[in-house]
Residue frames as a rotation matrix with the C-alpha (Angstrom) as fourth column:
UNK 1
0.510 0.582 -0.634 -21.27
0.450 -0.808 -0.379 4.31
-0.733 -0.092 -0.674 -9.72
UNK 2
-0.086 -0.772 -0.630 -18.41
-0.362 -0.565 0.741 5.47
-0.928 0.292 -0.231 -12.09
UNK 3
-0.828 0.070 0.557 -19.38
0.552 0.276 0.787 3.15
-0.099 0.959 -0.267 -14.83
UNK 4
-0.208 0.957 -0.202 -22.89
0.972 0.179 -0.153 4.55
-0.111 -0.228 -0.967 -14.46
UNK 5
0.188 -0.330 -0.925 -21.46
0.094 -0.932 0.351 8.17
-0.978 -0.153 -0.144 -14.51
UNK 6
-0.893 -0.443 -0.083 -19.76
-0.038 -0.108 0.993 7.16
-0.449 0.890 0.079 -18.30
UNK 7
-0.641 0.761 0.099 -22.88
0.695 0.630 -0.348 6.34
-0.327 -0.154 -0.932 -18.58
UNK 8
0.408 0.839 0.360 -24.95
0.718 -0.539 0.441 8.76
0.564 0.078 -0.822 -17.90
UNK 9
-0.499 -0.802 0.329 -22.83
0.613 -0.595 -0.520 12.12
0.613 -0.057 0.788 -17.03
UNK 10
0.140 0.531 0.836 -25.70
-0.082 -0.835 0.544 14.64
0.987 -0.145 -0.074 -15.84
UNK 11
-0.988 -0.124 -0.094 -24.18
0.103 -0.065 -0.993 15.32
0.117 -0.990 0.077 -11.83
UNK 12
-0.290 0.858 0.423 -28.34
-0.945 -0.328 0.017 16.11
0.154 -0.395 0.906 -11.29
UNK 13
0.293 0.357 -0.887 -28.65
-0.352 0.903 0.247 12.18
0.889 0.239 0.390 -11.80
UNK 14
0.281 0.039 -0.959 -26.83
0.363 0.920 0.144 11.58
0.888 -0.389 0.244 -8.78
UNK 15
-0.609 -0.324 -0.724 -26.67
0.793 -0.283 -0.540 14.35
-0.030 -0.903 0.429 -6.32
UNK 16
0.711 0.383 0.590 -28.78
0.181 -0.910 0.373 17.33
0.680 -0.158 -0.716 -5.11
UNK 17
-0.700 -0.652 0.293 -27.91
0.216 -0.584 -0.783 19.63
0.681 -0.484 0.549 -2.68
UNK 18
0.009 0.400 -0.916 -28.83
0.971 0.215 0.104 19.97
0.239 -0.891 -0.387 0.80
UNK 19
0.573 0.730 -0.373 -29.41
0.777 -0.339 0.531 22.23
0.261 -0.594 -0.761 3.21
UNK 20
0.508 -0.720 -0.474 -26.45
0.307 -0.363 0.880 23.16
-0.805 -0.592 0.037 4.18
UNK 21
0.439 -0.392 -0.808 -25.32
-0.826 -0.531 -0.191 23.74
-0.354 0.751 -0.557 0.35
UNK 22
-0.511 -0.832 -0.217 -23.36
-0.750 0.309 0.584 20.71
-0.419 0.462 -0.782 -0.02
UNK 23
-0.242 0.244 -0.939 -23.84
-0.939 0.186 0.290 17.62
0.246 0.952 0.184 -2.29
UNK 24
-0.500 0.281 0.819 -25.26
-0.657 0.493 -0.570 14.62
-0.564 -0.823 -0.062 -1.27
UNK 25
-0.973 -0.006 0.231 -26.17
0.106 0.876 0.470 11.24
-0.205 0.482 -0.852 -2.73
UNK 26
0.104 0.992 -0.067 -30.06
-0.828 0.124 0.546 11.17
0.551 -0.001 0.835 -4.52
UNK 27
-0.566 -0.063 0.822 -31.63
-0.446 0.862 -0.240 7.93
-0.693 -0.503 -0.516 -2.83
UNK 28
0.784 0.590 0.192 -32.22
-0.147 0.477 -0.866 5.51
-0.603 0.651 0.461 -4.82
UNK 29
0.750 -0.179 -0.636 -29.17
-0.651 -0.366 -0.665 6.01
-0.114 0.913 -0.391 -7.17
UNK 30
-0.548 -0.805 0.228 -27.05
-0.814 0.576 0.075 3.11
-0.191 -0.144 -0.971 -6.16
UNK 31
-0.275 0.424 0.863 -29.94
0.174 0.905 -0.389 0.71
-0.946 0.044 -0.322 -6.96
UNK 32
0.961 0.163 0.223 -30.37
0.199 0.155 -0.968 2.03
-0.193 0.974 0.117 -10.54
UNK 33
-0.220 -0.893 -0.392 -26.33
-0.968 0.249 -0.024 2.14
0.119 0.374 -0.920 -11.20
UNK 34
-0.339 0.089 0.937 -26.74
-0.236 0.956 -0.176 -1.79
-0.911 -0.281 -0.303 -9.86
UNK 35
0.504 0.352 0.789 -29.56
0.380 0.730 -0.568 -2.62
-0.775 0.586 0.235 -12.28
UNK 36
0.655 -0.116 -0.747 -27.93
-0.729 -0.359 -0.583 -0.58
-0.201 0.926 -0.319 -14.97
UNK 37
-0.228 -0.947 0.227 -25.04
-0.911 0.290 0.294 -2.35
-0.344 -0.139 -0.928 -14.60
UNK 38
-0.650 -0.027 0.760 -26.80
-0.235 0.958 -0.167 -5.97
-0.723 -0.287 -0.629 -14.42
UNK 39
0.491 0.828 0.271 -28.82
0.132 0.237 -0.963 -5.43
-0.861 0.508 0.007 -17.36
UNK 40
0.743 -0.571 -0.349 -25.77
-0.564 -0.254 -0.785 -4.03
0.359 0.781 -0.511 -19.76
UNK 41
-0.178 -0.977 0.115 -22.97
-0.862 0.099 -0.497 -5.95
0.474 -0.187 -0.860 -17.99
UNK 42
0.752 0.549 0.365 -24.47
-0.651 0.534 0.539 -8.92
0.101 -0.643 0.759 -16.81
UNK 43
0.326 -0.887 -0.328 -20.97
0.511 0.457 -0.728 -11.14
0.795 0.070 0.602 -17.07
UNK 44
-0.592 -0.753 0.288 -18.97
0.016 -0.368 -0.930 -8.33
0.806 -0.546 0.230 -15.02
UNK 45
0.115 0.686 0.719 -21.96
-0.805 -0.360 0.471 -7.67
0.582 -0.633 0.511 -12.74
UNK 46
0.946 0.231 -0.228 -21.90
-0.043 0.784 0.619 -11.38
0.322 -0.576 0.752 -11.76
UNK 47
0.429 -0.733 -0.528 -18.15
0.399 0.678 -0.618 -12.01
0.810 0.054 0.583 -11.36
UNK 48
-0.372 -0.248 0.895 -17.82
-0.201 -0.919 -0.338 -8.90
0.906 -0.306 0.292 -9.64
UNK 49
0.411 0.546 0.730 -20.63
-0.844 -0.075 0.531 -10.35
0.345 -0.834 0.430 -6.61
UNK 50
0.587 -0.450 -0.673 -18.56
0.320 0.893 -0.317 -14.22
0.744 -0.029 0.668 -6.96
UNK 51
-0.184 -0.974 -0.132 -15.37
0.707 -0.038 -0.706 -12.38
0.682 -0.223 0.696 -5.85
UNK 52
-0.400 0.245 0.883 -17.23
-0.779 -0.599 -0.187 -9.62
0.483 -0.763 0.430 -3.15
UNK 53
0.883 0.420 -0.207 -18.92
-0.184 0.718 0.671 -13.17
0.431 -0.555 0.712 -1.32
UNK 54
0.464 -0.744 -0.482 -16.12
0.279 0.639 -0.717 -14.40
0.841 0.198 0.503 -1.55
UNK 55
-0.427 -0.843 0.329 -14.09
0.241 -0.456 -0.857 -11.59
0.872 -0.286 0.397 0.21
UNK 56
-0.127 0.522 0.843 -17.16
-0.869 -0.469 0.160 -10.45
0.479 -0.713 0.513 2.62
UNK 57
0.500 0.521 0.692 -17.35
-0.719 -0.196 0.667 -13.71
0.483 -0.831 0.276 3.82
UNK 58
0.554 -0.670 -0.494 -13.91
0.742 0.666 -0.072 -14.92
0.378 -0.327 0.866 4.44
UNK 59
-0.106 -0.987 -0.123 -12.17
0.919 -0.050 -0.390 -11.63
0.379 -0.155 0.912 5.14
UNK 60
-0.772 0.026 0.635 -13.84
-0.030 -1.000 0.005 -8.11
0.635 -0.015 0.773 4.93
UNK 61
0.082 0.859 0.505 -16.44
-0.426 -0.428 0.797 -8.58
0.901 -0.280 0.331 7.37
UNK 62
-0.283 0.362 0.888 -17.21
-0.959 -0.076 -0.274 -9.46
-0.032 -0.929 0.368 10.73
UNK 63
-0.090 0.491 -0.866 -18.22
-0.546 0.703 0.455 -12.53
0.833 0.514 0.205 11.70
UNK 64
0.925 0.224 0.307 -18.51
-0.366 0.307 0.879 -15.06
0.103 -0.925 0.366 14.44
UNK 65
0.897 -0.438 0.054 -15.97
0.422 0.887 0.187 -16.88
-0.130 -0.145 0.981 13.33
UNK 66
-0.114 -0.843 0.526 -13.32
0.261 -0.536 -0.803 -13.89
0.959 0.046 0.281 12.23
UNK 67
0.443 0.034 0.896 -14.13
-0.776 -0.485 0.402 -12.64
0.448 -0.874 -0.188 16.15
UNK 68
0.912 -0.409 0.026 -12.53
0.197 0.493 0.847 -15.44
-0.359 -0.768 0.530 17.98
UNK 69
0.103 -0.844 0.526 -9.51
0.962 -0.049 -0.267 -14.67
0.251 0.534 0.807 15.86
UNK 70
-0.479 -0.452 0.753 -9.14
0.457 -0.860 -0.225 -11.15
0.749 0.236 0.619 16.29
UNK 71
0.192 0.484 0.854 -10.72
-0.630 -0.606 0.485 -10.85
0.752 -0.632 0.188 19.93
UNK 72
-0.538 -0.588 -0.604 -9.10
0.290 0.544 -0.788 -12.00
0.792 -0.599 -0.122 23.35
UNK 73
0.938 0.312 0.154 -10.71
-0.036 -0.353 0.935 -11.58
0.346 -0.882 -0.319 27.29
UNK 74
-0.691 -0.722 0.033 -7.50
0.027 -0.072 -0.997 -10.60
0.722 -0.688 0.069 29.21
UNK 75
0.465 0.463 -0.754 -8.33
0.420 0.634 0.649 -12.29
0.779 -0.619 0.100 32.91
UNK 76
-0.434 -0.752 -0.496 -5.39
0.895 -0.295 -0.336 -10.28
0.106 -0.590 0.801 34.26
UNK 77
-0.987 -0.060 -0.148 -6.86
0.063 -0.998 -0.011 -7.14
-0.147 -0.020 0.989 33.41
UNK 78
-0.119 0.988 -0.097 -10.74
0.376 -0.046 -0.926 -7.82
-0.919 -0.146 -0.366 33.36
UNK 79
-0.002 0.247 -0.969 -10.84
-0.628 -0.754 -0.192 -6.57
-0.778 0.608 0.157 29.72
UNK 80
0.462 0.105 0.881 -11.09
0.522 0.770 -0.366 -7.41
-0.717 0.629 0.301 26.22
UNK 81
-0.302 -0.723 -0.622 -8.69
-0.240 -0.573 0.783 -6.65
-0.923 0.386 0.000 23.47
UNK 82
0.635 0.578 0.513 -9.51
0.349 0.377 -0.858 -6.42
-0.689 0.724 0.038 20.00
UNK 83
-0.810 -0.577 0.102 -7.11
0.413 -0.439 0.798 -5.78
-0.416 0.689 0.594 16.56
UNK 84
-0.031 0.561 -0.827 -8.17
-0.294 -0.796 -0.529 -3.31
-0.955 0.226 0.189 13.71
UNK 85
0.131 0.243 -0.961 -7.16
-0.960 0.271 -0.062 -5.58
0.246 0.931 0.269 11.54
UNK 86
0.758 0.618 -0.208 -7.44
-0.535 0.772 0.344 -9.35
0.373 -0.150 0.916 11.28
UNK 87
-0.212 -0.974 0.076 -4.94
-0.776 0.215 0.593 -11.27
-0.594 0.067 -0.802 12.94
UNK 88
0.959 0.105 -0.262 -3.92
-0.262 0.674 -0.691 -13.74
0.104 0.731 0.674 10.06
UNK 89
0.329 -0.753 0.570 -1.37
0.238 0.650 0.722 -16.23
-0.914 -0.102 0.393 9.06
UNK 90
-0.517 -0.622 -0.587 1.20
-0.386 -0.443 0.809 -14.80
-0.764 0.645 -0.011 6.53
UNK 91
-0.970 -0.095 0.225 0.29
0.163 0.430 0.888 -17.51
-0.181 0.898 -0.402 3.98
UNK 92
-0.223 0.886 0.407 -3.41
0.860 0.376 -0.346 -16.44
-0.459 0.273 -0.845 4.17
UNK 93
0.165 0.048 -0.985 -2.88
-0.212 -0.974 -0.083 -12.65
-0.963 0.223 -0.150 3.58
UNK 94
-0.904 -0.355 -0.238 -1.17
-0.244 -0.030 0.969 -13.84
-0.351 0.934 -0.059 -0.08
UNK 95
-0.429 0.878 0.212 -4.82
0.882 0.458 -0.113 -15.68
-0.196 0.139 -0.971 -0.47
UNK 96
0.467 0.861 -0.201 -6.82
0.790 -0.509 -0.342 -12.57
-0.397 0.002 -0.918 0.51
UNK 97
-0.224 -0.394 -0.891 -4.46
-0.318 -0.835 0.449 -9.90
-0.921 0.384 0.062 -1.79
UNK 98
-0.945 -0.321 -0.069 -5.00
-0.154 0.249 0.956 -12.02
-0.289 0.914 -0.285 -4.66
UNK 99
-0.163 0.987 -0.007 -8.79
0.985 0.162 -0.060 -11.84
-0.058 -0.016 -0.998 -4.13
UNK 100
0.127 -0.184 -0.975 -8.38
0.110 -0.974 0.198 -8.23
-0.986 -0.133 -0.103 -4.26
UNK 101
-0.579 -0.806 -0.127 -6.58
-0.008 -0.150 0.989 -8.61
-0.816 0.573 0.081 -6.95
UNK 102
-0.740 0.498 0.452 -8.94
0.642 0.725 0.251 -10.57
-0.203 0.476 -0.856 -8.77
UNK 103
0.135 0.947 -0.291 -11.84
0.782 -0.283 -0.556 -8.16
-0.608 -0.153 -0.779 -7.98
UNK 104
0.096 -0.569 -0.817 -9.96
-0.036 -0.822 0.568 -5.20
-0.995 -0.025 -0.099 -9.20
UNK 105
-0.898 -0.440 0.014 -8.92
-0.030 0.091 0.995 -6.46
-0.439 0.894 -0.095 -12.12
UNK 106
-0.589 0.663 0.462 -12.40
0.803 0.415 0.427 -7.18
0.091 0.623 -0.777 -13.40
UNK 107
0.545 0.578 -0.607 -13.67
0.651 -0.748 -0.128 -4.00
-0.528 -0.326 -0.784 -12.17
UNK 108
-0.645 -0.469 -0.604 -10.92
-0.399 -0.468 0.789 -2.41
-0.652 0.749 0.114 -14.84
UNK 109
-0.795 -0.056 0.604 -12.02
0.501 0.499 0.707 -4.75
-0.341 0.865 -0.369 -17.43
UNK 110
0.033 0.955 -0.294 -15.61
0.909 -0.151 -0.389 -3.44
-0.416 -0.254 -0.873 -16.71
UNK 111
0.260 0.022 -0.965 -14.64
0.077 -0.997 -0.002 0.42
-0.962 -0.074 -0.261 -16.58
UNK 112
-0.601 -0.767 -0.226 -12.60
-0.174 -0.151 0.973 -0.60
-0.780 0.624 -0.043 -19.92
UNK 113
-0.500 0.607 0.618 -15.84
0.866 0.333 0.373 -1.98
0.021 0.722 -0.692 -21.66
UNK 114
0.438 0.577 -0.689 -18.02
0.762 -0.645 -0.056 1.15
-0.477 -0.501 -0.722 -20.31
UNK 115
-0.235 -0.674 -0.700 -15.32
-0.033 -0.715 0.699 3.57
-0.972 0.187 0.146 -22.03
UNK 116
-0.913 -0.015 0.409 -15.61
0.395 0.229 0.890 1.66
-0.107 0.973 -0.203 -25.31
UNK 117
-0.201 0.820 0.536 -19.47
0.924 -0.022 0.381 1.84
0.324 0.572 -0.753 -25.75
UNK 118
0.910 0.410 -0.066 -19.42
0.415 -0.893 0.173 5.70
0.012 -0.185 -0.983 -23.87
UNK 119
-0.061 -0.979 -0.194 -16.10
0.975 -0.016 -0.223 7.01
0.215 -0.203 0.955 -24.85
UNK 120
0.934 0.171 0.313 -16.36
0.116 -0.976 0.185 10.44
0.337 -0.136 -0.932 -22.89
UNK 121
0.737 -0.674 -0.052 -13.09
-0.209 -0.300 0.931 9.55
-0.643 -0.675 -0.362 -21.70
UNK 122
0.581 -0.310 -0.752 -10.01
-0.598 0.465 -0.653 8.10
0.552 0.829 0.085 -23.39
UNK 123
0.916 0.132 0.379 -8.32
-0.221 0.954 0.203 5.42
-0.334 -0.270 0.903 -23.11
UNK 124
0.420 -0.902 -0.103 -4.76
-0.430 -0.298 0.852 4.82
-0.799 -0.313 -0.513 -23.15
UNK 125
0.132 -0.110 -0.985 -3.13
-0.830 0.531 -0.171 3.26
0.542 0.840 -0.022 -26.56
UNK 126
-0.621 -0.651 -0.437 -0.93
-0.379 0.737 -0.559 0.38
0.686 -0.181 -0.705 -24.84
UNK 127
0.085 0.407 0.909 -3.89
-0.947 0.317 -0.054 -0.45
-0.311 -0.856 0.412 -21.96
UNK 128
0.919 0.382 -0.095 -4.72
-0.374 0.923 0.088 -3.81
0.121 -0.045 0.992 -23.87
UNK 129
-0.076 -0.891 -0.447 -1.14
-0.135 0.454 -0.881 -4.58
0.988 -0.007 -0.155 -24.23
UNK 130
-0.746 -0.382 0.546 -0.36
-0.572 -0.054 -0.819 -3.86
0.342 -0.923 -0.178 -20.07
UNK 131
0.241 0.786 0.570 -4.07
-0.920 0.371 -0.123 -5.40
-0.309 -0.495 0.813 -18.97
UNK 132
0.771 0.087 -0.631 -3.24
-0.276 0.938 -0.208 -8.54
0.575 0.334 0.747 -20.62
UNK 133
0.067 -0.931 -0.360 0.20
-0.163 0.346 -0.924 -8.47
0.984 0.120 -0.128 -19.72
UNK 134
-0.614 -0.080 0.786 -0.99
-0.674 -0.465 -0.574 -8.21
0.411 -0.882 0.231 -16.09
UNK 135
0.419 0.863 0.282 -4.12
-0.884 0.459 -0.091 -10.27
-0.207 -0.211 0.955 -16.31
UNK 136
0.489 -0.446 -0.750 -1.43
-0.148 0.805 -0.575 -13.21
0.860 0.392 0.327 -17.29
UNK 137
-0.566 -0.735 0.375 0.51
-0.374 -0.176 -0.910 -12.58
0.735 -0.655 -0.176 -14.57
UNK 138
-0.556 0.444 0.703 -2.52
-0.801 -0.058 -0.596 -12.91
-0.224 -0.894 0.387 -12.13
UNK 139
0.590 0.643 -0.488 -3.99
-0.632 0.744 0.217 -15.73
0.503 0.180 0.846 -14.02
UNK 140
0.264 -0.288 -0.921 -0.93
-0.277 0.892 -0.358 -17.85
0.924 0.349 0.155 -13.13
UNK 141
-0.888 -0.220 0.404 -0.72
-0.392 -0.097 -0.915 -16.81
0.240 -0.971 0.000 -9.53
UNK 142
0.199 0.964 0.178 -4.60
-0.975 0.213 -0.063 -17.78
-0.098 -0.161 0.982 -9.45
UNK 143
0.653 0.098 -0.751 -3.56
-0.240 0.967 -0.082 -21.20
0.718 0.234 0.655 -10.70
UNK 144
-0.371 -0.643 -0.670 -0.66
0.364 0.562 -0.742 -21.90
0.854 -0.519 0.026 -8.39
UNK 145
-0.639 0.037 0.768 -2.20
-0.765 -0.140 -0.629 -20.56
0.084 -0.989 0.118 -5.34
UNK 146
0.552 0.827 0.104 -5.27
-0.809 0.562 -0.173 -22.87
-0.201 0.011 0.979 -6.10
UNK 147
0.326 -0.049 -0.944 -2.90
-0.242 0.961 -0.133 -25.68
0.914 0.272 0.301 -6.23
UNK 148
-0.727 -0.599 0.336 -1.39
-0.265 -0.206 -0.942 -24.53
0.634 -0.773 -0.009 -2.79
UNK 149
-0.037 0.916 0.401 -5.23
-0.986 -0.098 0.134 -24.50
0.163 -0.390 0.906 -1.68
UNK 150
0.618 0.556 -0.555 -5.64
-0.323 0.824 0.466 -28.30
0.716 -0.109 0.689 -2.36
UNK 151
-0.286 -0.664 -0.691 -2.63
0.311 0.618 -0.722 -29.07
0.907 -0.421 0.029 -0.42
UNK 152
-0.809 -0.064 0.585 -3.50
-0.537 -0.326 -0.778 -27.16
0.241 -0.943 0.229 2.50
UNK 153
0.346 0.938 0.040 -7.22
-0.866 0.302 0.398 -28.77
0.361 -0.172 0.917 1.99
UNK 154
0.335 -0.008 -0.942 -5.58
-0.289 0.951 -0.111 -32.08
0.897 0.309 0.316 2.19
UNK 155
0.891 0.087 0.446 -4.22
-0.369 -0.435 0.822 -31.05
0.265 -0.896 -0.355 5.52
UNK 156
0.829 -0.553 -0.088 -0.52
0.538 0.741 0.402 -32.12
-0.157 -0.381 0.911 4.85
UNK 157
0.278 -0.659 0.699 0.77
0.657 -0.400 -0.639 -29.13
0.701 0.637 0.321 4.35
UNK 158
0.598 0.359 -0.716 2.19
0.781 -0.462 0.420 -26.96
-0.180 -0.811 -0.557 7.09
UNK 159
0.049 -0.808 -0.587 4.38
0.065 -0.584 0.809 -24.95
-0.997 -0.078 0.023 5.23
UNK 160
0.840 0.109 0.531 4.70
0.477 0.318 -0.819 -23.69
-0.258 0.942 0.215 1.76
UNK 161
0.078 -0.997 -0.026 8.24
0.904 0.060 0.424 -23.10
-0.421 -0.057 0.905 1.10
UNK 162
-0.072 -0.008 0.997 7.44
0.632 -0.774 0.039 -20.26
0.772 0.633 0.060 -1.85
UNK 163
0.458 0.358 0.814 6.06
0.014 -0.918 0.396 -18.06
0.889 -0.170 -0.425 0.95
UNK 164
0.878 -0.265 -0.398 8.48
0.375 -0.134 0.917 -18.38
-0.296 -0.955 -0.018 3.45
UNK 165
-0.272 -0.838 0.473 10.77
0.952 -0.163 0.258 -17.43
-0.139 0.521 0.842 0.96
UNK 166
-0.270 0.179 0.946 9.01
0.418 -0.863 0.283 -14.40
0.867 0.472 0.159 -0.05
UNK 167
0.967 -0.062 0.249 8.72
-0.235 -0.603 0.763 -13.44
0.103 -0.796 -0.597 3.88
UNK 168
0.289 -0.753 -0.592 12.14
0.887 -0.022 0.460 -13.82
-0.359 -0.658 0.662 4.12
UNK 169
-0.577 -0.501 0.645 13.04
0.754 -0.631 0.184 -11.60
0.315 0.592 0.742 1.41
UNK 170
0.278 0.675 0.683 10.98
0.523 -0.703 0.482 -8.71
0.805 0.224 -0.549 3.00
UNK 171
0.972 -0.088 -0.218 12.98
0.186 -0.279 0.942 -8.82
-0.144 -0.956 -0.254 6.53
């Protein structure tokens, strides 16, 4: 919606006012930010849904299979317990932050093209310098976790030393 805003600025484009006075989403206006988006941005648009699958359907959602994980029947107490968040294994949380990461980052790049061709805002001098200098940073964590991936795939890994280091250093 925020690129879509640089976009097109007019607040009448994407809110009226109710009853009550206050401001309230038009309907409809999240499906024409979408197509705008996928018809000027069709690169970011797509990477952007890669890396939300991704996350909706290994981490951010519900599922059948994230419920046995994060739901128990206590027999002692006739009840069922449930977390608010997932219970996970340290070494997968580094996985699902760096999917975050990932998403984020292209959702800058995005806002950073959107500025260029509608500069109503500005734009810091040094961004390209830091965004690269960042997007390097996360490129090579992307590569070594994906090499961490095959080992676990291979199923001879039960440990990865790096991240038991980096939970120690946090206790």
């Amino acid at each position: 919606m925020a690129c879509y805003a640089l976009y097109n600025p007019k607040i009448d484009s994407f809110a009226i006012k109710n009853d009550q006075g206050s401001m309230v989403e038009k309907s409809g206006v999240k499906s024409k930010a979408n197509k705008w988006i996928e018809n000027n941005y069709k690169d970011m648009s797509d990477t952007i849904h890669v890396y939300k699958k991704q996350i909706n359907s290994k981490f951010a959602h519900s599922s059948i299979l994230s419920a046995f994980g994060n739901f128990e029947l206590s027999e002692e107490h006739y009840q069922g317990v449930s977390w608010i968040f997932d219970r996970t294994e340290d070494r997968d949380i580094h996985f699902q932050l760096l999917s975050l990461v990932n998403l984020v980052l292209i959702q800058v790049e995005m806002f950073y093209r959107v500025i260029k061709d509608y500069p109503i805002v500005g734009i810091v001098d040094d961004f390209t310098f830091r965004y690269e200098k960042i997007h390097g940073t996360v490129t090579l964590l992307n590569d070594f976790y994906k090499l961490i991936a095959e080992e676990l795939a291979k199923g001879e890994v039960v440990e990865i030393p790096i991240l038991r280091t980096l939970n120690e250093e946090e206790t």
